[in-house]
The first five atom37 places (N, CA, C, CB, O) and aatype in JSON, in Angstrom:
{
  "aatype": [20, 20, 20, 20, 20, 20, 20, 20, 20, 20, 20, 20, 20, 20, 20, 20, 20, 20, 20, 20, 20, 20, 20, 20, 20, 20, 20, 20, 20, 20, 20, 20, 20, 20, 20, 20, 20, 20, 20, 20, 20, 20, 20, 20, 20, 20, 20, 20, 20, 20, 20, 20, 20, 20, 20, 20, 20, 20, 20, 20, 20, 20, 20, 20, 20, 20, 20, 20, 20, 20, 20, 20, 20, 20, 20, 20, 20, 20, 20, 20, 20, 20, 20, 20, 20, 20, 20, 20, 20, 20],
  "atom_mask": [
    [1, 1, 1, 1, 1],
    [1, 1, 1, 1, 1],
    [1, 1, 1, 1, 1],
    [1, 1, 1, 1, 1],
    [1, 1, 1, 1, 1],
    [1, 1, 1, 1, 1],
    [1, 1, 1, 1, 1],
    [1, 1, 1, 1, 1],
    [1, 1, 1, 1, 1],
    [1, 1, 1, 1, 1],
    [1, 1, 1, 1, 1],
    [1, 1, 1, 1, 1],
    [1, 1, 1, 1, 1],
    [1, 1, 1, 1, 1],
    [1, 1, 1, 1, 1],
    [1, 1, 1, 1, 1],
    [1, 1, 1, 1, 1],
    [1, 1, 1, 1, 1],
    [1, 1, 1, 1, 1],
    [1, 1, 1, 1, 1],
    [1, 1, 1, 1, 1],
    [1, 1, 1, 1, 1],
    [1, 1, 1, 1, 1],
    [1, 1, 1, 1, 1],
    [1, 1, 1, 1, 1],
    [1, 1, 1, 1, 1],
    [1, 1, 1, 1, 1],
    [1, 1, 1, 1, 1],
    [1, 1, 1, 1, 1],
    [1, 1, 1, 1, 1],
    [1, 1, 1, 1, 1],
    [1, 1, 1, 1, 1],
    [1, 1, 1, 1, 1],
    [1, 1, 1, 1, 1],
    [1, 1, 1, 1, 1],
    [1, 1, 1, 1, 1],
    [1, 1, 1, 1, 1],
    [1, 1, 1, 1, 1],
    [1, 1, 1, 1, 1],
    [1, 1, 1, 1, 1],
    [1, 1, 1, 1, 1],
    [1, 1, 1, 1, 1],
    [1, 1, 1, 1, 1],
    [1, 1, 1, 1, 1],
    [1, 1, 1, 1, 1],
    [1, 1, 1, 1, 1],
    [1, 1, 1, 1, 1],
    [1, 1, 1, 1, 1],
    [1, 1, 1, 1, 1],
    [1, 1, 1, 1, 1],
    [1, 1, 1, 1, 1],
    [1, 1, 1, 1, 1],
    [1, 1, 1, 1, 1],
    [1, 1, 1, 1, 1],
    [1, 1, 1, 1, 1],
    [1, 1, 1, 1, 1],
    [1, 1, 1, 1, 1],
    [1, 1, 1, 1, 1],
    [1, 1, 1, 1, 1],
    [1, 1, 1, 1, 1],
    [1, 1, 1, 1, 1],
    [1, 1, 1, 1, 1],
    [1, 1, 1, 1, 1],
    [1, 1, 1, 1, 1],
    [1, 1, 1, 1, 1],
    [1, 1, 1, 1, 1],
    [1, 1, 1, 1, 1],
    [1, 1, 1, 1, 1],
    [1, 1, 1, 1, 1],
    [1, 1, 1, 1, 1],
    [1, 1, 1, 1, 1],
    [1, 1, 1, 1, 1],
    [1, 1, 1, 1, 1],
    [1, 1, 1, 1, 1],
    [1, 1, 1, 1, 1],
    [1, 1, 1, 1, 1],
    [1, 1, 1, 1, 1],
    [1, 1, 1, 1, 1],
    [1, 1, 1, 1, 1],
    [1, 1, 1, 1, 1],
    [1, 1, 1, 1, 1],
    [1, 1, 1, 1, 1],
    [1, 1, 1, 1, 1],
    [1, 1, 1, 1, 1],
    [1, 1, 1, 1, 1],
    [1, 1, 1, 1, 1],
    [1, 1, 1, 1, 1],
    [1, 1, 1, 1, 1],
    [1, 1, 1, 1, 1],
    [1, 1, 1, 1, 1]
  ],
  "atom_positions": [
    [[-3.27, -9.38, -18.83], [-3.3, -10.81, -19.03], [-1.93, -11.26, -19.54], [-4.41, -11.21, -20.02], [-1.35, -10.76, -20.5]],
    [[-1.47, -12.26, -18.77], [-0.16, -12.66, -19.38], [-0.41, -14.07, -20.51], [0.96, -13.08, -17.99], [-1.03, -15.11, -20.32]],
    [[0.28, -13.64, -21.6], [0.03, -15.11, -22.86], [0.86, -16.03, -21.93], [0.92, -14.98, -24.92], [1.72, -15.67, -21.12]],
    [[0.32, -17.62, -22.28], [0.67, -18.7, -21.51], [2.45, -18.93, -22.37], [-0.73, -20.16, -21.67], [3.46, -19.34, -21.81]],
    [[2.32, -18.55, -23.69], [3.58, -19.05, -24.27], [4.72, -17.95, -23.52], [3.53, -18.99, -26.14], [5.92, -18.23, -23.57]],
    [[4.16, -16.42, -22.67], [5.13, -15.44, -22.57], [6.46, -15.98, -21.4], [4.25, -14.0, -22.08], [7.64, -15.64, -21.26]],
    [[5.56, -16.98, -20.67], [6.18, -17.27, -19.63], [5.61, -17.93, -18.31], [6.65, -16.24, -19.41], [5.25, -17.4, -17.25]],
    [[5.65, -19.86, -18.88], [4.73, -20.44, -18.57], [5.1, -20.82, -17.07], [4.44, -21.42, -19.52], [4.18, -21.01, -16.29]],
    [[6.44, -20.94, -16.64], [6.92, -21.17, -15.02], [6.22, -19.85, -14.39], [8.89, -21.18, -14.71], [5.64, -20.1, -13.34]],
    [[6.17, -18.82, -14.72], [5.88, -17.75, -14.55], [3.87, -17.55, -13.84], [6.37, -17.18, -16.05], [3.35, -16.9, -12.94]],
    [[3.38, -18.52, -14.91], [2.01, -18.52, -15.17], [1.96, -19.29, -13.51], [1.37, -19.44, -16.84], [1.61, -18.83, -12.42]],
    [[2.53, -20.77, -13.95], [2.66, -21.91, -12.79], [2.85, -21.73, -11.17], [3.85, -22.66, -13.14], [2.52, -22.39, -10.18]],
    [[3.5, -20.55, -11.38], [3.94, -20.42, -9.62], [2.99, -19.73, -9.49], [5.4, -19.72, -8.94], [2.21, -20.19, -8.65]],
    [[2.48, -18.22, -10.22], [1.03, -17.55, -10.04], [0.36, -18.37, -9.08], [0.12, -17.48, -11.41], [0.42, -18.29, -7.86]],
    [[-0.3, -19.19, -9.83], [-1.25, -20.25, -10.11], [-1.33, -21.03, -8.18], [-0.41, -21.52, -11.69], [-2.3, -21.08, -7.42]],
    [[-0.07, -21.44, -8.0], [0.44, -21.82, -6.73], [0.29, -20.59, -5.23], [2.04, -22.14, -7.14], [-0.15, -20.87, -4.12]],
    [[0.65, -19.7, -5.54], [0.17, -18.31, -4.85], [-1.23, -18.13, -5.27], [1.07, -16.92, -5.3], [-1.58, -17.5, -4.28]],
    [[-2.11, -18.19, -5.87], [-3.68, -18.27, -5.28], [-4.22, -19.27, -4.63], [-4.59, -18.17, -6.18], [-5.28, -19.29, -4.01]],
    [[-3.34, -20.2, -4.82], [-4.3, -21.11, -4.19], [-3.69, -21.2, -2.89], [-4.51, -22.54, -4.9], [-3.66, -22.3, -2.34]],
    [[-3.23, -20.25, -2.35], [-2.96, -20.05, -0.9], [-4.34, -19.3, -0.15], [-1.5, -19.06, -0.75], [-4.96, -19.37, 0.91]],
    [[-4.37, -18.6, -1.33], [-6.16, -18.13, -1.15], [-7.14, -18.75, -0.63], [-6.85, -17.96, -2.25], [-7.87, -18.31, 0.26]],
    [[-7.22, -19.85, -1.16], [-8.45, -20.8, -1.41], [-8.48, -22.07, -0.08], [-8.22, -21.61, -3.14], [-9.46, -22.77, 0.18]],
    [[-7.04, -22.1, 0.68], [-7.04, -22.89, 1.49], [-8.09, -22.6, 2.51], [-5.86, -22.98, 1.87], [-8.48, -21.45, 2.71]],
    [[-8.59, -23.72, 3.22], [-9.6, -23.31, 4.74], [-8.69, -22.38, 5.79], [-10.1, -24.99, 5.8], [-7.52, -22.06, 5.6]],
    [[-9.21, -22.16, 6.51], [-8.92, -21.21, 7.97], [-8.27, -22.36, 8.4], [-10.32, -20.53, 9.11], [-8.7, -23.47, 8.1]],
    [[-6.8, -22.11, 9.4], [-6.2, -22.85, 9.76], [-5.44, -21.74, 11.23], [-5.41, -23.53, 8.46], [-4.49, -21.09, 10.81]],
    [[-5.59, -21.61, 12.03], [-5.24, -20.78, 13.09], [-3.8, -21.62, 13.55], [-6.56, -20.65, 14.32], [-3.22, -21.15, 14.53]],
    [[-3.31, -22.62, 13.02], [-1.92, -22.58, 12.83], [-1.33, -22.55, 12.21], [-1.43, -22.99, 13.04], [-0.15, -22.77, 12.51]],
    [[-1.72, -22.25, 10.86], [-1.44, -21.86, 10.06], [-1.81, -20.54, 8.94], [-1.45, -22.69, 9.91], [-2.13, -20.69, 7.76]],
    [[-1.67, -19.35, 9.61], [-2.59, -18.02, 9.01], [-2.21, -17.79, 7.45], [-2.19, -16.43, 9.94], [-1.17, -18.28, 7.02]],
    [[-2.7, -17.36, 6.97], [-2.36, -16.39, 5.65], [-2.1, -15.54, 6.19], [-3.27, -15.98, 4.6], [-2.8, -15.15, 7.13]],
    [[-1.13, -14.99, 5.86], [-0.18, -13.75, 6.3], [0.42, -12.65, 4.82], [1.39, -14.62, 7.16], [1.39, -12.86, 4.09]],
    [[-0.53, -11.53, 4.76], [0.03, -10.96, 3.39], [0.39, -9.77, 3.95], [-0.98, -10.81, 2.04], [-0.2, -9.05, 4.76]],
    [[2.02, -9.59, 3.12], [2.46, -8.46, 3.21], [2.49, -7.27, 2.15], [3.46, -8.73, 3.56], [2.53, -7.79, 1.03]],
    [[2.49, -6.03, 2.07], [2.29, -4.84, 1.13], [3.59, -3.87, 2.26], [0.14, -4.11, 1.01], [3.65, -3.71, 3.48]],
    [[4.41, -3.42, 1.17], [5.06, -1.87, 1.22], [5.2, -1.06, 0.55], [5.99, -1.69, 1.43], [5.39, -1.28, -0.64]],
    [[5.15, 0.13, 1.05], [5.66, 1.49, -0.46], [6.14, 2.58, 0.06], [4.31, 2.25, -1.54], [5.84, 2.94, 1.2]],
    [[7.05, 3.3, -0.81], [7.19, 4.6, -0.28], [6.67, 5.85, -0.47], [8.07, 4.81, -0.37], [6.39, 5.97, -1.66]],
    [[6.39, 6.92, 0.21], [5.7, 8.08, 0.02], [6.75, 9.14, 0.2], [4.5, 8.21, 0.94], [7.32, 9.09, 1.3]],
    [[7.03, 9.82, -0.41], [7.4, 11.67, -0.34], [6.78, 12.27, 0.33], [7.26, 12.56, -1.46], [5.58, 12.5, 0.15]],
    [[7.6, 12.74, 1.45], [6.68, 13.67, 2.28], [6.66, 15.01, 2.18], [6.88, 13.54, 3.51], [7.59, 15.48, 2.83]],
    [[5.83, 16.04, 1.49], [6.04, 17.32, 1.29], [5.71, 17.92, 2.32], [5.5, 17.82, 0.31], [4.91, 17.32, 3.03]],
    [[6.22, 19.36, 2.79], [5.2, 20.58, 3.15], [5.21, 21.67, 2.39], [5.39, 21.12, 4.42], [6.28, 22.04, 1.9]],
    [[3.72, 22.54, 2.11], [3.42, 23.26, 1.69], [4.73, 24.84, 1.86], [2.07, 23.11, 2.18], [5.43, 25.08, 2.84]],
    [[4.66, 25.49, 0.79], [5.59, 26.8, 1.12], [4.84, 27.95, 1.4], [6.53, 27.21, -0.04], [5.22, 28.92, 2.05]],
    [[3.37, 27.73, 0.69], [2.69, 28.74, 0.94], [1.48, 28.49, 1.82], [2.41, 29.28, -0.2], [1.38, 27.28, 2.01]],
    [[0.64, 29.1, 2.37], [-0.87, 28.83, 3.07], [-1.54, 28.76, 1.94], [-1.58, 29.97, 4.13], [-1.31, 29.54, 1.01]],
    [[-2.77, 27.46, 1.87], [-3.63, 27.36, 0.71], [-4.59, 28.99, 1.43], [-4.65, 25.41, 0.53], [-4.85, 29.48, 2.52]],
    [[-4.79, 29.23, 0.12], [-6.3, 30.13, 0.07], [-7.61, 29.28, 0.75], [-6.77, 30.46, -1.77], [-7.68, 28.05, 0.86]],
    [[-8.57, 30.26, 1.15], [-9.45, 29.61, 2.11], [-9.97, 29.34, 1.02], [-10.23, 30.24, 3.29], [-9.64, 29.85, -0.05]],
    [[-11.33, 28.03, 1.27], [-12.34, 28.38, 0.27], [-13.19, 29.4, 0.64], [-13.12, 27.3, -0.06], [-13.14, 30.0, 1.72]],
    [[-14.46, 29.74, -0.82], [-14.77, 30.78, -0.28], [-16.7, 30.2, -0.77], [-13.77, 32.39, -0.97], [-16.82, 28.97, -0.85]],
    [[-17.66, 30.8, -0.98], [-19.16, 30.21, -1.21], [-18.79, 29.57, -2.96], [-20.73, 31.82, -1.08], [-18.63, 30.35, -3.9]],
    [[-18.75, 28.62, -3.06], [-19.1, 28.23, -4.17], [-17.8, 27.83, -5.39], [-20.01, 29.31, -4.52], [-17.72, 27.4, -6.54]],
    [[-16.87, 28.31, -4.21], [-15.41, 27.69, -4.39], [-14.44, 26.59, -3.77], [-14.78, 28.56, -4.26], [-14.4, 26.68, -2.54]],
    [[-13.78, 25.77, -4.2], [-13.07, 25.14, -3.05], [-11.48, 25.96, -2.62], [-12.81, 23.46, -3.56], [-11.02, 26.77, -3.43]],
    [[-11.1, 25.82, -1.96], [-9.88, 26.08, -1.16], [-8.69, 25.99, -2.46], [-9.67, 24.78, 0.24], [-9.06, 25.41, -3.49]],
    [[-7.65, 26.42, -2.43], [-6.66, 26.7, -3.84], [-5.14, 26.59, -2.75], [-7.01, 28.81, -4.92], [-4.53, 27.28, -1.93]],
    [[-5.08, 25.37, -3.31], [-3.45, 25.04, -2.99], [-2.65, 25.31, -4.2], [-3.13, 23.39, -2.58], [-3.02, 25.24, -5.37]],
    [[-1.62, 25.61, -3.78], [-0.26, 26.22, -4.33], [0.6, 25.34, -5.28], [0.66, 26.57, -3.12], [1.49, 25.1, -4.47]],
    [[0.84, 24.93, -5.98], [1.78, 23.53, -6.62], [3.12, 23.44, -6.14], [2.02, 23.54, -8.27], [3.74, 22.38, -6.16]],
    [[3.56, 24.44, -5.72], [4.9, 24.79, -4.94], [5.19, 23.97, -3.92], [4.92, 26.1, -4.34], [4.33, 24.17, -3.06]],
    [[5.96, 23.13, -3.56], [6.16, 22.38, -2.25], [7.79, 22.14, -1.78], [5.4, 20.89, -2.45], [8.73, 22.3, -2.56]],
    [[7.9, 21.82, -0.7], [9.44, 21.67, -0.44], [9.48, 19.8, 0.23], [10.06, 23.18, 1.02], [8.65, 19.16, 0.88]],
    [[10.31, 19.59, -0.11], [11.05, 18.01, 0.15], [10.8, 18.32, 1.7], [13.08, 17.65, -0.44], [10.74, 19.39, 2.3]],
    [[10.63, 16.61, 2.26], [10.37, 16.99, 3.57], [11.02, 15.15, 3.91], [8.39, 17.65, 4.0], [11.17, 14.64, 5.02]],
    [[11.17, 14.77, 3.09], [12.16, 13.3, 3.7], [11.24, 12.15, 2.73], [11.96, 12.86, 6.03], [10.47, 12.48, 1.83]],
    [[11.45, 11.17, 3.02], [10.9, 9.87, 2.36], [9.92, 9.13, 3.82], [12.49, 8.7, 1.71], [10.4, 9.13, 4.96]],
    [[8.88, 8.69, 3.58], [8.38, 7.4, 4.63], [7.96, 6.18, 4.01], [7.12, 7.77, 5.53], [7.05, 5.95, 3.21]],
    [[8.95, 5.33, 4.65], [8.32, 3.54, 4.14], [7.24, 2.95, 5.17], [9.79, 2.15, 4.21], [7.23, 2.71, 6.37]],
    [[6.45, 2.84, 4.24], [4.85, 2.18, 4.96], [5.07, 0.45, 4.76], [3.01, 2.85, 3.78], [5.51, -0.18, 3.79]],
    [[4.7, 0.1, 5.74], [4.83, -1.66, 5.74], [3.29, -1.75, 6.41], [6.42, -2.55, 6.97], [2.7, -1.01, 7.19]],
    [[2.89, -3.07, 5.68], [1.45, -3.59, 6.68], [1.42, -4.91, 6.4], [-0.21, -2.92, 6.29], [1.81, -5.49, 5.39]],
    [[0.78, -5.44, 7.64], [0.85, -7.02, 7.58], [-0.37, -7.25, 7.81], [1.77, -7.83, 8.56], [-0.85, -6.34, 8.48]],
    [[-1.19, -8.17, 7.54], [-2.66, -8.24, 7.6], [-3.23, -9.73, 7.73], [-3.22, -7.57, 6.31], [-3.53, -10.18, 6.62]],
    [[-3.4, -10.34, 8.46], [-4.5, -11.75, 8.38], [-5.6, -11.75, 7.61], [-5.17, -12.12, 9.65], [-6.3, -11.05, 8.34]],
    [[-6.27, -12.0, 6.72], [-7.53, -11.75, 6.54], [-8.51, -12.37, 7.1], [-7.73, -11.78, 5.53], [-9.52, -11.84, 7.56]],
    [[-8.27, -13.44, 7.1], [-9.02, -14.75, 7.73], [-8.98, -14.51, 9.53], [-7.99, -16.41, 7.18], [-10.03, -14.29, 10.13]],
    [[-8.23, -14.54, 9.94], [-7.91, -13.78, 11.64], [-8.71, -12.6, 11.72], [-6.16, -13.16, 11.98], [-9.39, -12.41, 12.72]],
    [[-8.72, -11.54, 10.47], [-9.45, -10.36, 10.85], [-8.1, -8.76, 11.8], [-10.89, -11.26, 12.17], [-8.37, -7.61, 12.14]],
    [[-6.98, -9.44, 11.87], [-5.75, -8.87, 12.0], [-5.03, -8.24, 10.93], [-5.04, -9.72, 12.43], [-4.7, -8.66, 9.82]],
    [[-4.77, -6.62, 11.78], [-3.85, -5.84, 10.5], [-2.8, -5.43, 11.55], [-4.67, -4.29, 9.46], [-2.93, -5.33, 12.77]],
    [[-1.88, -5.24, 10.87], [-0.53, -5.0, 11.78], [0.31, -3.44, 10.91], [0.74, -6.84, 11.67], [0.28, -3.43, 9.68]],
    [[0.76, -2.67, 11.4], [1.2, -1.33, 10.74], [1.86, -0.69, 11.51], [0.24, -0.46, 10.3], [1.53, 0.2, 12.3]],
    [[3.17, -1.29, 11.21], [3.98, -0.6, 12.64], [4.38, 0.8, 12.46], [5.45, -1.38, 13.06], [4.74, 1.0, 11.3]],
    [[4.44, 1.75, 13.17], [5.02, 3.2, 13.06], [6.39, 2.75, 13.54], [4.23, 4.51, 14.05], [6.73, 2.02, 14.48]],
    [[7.09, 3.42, 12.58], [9.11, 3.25, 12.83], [9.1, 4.88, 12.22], [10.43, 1.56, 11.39], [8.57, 5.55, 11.33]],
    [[10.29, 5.03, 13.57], [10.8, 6.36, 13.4], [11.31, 6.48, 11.84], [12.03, 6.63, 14.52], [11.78, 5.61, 11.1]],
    [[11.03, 7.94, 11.6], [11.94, 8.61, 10.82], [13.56, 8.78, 10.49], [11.63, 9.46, 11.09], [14.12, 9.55, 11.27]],
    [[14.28, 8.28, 9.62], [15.0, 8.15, 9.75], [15.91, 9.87, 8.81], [14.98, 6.69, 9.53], [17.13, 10.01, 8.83]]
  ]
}
């Protein structure tokens, strides 16, 4: 929870970004939300152990660097549209 005295322009624009929420369906006008992040891509150095009756499978903590991947997604909600482009590895 943010206090209103911490940082009230702060509170105000919030406030303005939900209520993008709240607007009706407008198919010329979509809500369009975007999300990115990055992930570490490992591979294993060793083969996990199988599982075995009454055990699960035993991975190794050991791993080697295997590059970075940036995930992007674009999503309509209201449309019912998700967008997630695959871009090469760089």
């Amino acid at each position: 929870m943010i206090a209103p005295e911490a940082n009230a322009a702060f509170v105000a624009n919030m406030e303005d970004v939900l209520a993008v929420y709240q607007r009706p369906h407008d198919p010329l006008r979509p809500v369009v939300c975007l999300d990115e992040t990055s992930k570490q891509l490992i591979k294993e150095t060793r083969a996990p152990a199988p599982a075995k009756p009454g055990r699960k499978a035993r991975h190794d903590y050991e791993y080697e660097r295997n590059g970075v991947a940036n995930l992007f997604m674009m999503f309509a909600p209201l449309e019912g549209k998700t967008v997630c482009p695959l871009l090469r590895l760089r």
